[in-house]
C-alpha positions, 0 to 999 in steps of 0.5 A: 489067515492061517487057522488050522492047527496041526496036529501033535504027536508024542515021541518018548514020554510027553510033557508039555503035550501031556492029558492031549490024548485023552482031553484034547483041550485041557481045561484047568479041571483036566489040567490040574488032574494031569499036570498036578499042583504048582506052588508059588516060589521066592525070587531065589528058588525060582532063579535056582530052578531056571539055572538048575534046568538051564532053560533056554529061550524057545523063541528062537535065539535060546537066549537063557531064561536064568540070565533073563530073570536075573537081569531083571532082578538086578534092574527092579532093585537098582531102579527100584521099580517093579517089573512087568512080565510079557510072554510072547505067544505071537508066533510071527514066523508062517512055518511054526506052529508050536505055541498055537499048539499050547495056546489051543490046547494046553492054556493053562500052562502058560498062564503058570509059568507067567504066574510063577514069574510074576509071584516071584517078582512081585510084578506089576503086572502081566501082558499076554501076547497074540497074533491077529489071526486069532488062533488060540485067543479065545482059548487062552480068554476062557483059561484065563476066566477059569482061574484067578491070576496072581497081578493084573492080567491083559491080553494084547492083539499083535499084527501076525507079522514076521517081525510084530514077535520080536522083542523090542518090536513087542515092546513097542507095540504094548506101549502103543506104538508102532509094532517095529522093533526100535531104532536103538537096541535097548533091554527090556530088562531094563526099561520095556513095557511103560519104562519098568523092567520087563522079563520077556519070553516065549509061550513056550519058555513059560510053559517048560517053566511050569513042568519044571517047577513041578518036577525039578531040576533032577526029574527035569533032567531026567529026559533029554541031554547033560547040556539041554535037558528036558523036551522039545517042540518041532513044527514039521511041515513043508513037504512032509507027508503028516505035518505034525507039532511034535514034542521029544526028548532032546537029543532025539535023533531027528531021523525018526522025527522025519520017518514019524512025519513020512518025510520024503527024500529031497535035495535039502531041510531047513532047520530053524525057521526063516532065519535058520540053515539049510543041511542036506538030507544025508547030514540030517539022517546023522544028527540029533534035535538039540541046539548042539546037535543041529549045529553040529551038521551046519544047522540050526534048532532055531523056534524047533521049526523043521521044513523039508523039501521033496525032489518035486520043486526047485530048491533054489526056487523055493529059497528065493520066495522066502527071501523076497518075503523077508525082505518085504517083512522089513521094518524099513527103517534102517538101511540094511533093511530098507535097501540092503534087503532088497539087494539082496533078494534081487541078489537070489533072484538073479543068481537062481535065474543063472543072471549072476553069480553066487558071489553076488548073494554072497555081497549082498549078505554082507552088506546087511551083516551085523548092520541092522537094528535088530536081527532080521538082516542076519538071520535073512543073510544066513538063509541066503547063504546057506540056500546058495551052498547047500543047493550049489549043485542045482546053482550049477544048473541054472547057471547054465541056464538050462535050470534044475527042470523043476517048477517051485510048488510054493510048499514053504508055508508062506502066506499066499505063496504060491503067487496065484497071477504070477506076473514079469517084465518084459522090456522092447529093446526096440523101443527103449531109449534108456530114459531110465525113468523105470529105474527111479519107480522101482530102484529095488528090481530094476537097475540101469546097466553100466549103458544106462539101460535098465535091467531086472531079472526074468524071474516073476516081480515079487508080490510086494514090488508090483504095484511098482512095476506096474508104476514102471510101466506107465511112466516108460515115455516109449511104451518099452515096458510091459507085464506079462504073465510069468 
């Protein structure tokens, strides 16, 4: 398990990673020095405020807190309910850092925004959310012994899984069940923690919540850009020299988010996190940290998570152990997920071992696309995709089968990667008969060809498939099977 947190540093004036310099830690004597007071606000001044800053979900989708709060609002009157208030401090996805960062460091902004929420709605209650790694909790128990809360306030242990921080999957979890999303997609706006109206967001999204009431939507809107004003938090890892959690204005150019981290030049960087876009080093030289600005080059801002490559290790390698890890991330139940993820992982593996062409990944994607019963299909699709185009060149390469000369050094921060005892299967044509038995233990790497032969990719057996490999190999009646160190 992941514990050591980054470390954070500032480009402009610092909001949210203010008083870190000189405190470290804020406790909430050296956060309300630093911060200053908060006072509670009415239903409508907070909407106001939400509106006025357009304050956007940091999460991931950057979904508006305003609509959010407003839907809730309507759901408390309609239903005549009261609502509960949920921030998402699990922070699932392996490459981001960020709401560690303000779990560890900066508590007590959290815990504003949530009270601020809260006050406002007349909330039943309010749900805190964290990862079973355990990064940030102890912090966020002492902050919450410091101060007096302004409802009932509990803090919930979610498995430290991809998909354990999305929403419906949060929801289902608090109310003790599974930690997966739904089947159906429903709002929680609607009906969420114990059947009341739920206004859920990240960590991060209540802590802009806080600064924002202090300083307004004018001062607020003082740093950053007419669209997406205020500041952002990136998570540089990967192959950056100084992996950092930095805070900048948007509409920063990310060139000197890169130089700040000692980026180094590679073949490409992934904006947006798992279930973001890769862009090319040239385009991200041009474009500026903002939604708009990503986009704008192809990318993604995503969870502010930024990942880039050196020209040491094999792109197209380092995409498809992403994949494989999404895929085994499934809640598996639903197809796109259970099979079509799957297929498509085998899709990457074959195409980067020059086994297939693109247009295999390019199926695969598709099959998945918009079929799911949450968005981890999409968001695993447009990795894929986008990984076969911006390393098209590299594609060429090992569809050669001469390959890109690189070995993947496993820098995409994924949990063990990489594989310590990599393993692959090897099949004695001299033996095999074609029974086919293999195909029927492992259907998601090994496939019988149009001869009823099985066929897999020579790449190494995914870490979540292998006890089914190893499954293959016992049942082959003709020993035609065997593992063999990759």
């Amino acid at each position: 398990m992941r514990t050591a947190v980054p470390p954070v540093a500032c480009v402009g004036e610092p909001r949210l990673t203010a008083g870190f310099a000189e405190f470290g830690r804020l406790d909430l004597r050296a956060h309300e020095l630093v911060h200053g007071p908060i006072s509670p606000l009415e239903p409508s001044n907070l909407l106001s405020l939400a509106e006025g800053t357009q304050l956007k979900g940091k999460g991931g989708a950057g979904f508006p807190f305003g609509k959010k709060l407003r839907a809730v609002l309507e759901s408390c009157e309609r239903q005549d309910l009261p609502p509960v208030v949920v921030v998402n401090a699990t922070e699932g996805e392996p490459a981001s850092w960020k709401d560690k960062v303000i779990l560890t460091r900066a508590p007590h902004l959290i815990l504003d925004g949530a009270a601020l929420a809260a006050f406002a709605l007349d909330a039943e209650e309010i749900v805190l959310c964290v990862a079973d790694d355990m990064v940030g909790r102890d912090s966020l128990m002492e902050a919450l012994d410091e101060r007096r809360m302004p409802v009932p306030t509990s803090v919930v242990t979610v498995p430290h899984r991809f998909i354990s921080g999305e929403g419906g999957a949060l929801v289902n979890g608090i109310n003790g069940l599974p930690h997966i999303p739904p089947g159906t997609k429903k709002r929680s706006s609607d009906s969420g923690v114990g059947g009341l109206p739920t206004l859920l967001s990240n960590a991060e999204t209540y802590s802009q919540l806080a600064i924002a009431a202090r300083l307004g939507p004018y001062e607020y809107a003082a740093l950053g850009t007419d669209d997406e004003p205020g500041t952002v938090l990136l998570s540089v890892t990967g192959a950056a020299k100084r992996h950092a959690v930095i805070e900048c204005a948007a509409g920063t150019p990310l060139a000197e988010i890169l130089e700040l981290c000692e980026v180094p030049d590679g073949p490409g960087i992934l904006t947006g996190g798992y279930h973001g876009k890769w862009v090319t080093r040239e385009a991200a030289e041009k474009a500026v940290v903002s939604r708009k600005g990503l986009a704008a080059i192809g990318g993604t801002l995503g969870a502010g998570i930024i990942v880039p490559l050196a020209n040491d290790t094999c792109p197209l390698g380092e995409a498809a152990q992403v994949v494989r890890y999404l895929s085994g991330e499934s809640a598996g139940q639903c197809g796109p997920c259970k099979r079509g993820l799957p297929d498509l992982a085998r899709a990457v593996d074959l195409a980067v071992s020059g086994s297939a062409p693109v247009e295999v990944v390019r199926a695969a994607a598709g099959d998945v696309k918009g079929r799911g019963a949450c968005s981890h299909p999409d968001g695993t699709s447009r990795f894929a995709l986008s990984a076969m185009e911006v390393f098209a060149d590299d594609l060429k390469k090992h569809t050669t089968g001469e390959g890109c000369g690189r070995r993947v050094k496993g820098v995409m921060g994924l949990p063990g990667a990489p594989d310590a005892d990599p393993q692959k299967l090897v099949l004695d044509w001299s033996r095999c008969d074609g029974h086919g038995l293999c195909a029927h233990v492992v259907p998601d790497f090994i496939r019988l060809d149009q001869n009823g032969y099985p066929a897999f990719p020579p790449t190494p057996v995914p870490t979540w498939l292998r006890e089914g490999a190893v499954k293959a190999v016992k049942v082959c009646p003709e020993l035609a099977l065997r593992l063999t160190q990759a």
